[in-house]
N, C-alpha and C positions, 0 to 999 in steps of 0.2 A: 504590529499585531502582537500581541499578549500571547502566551501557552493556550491561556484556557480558552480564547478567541479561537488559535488554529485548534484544539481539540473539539470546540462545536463544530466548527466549518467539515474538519476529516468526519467525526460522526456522522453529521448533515447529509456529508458527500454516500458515505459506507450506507445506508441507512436508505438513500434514494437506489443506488446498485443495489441494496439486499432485495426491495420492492421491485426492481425491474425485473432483476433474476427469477425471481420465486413467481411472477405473472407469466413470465417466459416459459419457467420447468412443466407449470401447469399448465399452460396452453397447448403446449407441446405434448405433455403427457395424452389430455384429450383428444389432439390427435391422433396419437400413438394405438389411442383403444379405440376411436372410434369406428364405426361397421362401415364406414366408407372405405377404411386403408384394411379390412380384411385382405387379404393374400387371395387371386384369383389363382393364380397358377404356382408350381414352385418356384419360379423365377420375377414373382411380386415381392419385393423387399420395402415397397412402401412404409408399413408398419412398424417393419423390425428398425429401418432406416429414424425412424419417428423418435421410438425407444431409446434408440444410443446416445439419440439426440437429447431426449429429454432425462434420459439417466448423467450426463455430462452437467445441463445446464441445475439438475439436482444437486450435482457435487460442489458446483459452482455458487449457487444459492446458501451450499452450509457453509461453504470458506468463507463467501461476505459474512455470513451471520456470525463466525467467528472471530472473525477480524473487527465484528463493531461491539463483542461483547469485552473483547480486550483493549480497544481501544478508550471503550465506556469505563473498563474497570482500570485506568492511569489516574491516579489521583498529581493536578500539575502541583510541584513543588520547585524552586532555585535551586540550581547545583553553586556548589561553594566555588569559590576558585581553582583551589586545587582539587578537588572532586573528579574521580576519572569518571569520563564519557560513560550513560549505558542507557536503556531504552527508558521515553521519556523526555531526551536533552534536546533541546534546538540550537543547533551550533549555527553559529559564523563563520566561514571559512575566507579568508582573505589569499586569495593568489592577483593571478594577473587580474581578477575581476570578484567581487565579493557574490558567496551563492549562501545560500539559508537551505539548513537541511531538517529535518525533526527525526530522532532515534525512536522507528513502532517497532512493534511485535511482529505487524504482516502490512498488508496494504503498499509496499514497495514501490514507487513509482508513480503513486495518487504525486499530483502538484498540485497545491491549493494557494492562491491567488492572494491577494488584498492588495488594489493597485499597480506599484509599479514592480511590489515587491512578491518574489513567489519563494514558495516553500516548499521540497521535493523531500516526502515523505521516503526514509530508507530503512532495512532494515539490520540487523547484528549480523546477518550472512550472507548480505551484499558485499561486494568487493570494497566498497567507502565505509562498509559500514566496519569492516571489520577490521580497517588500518583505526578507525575512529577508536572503537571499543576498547578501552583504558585509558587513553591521551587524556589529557588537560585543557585548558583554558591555556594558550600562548607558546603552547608545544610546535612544532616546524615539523609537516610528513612533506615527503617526497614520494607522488605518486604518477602514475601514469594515466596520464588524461588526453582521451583521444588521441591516443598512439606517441602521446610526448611527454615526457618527464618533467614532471613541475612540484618546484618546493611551493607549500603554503602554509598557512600561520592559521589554529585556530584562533582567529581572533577572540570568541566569546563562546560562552555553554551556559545557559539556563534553563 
């Protein structure tokens, strides 16, 4: 899979979440005001309960939309060989088992697929992300992966 192949795919992905979110804050919201959840007594928290809810799924709604206006606004380009790591790169990581990662702005966590091969989008202020931020292409980190210590090789960064 190409950059610009996984940067449609994460869009794609950010873009279907911003759409579900935003159906969700509103539906919600509707709830929230409609004359059904008025408060009968002072111990009806239906409504207010509505509210938190839909003021949450609100906040949540503007993080997708910011996560997919920054990730819209990556122009893909090749990092050189010795070019240090920064958001952008899709590395290679060769240890006991090779994993593919993509350097975003936010979105942490999205995995985005194509076959056999998966891509686990991280961020500069994830814990991987920030042994990554300056390395190279064929530099050796030793990190602590699932409670064990293991050296590995960026094998590649484009």
């Amino acid at each position: 899979m190409t950059k610009t192949e996984l940067l449609a795919k994460i869009i794609t992905q950010l873009q279907a979440e911003l759409t579900m979110l935003t159906a969700a804050a509103l539906a919600t919201h509707a709830e929230a005001t409609d004359e059904e959840n008025k408060a009968e007594d002072k111990y009806d928290t239906r409504g207010l309960e509505a509210s938190y809810l839909a003021h949450g799924q609100s906040k949540a709604a503007d993080e997708a939309a910011l996560a997919l206006a920054q990730f819209q606004a990556i122009v893909p380009r090749n990092f050189l060989r010795t070019e240090p790591i920064s958001v952008g790169a899709l590395i290679t990581l060769q240890g006991p088992e090779q994993n593919y990662y993509f350097i975003g702005p936010r979105a942490g966590g999205m995995e985005i697929a194509d076959g056999n091969q998966r891509v686990l989008v991280i961020t500069p202020q994830s814990p991987l992300g920030r042994h990554l931020m300056g390395c190279s292409q064929g530099e050796a980190l030793t990190l602590d992966l699932g409670g064990k210590r293991r050296t590995v090789i960026i094998e590649s960064v484009v």
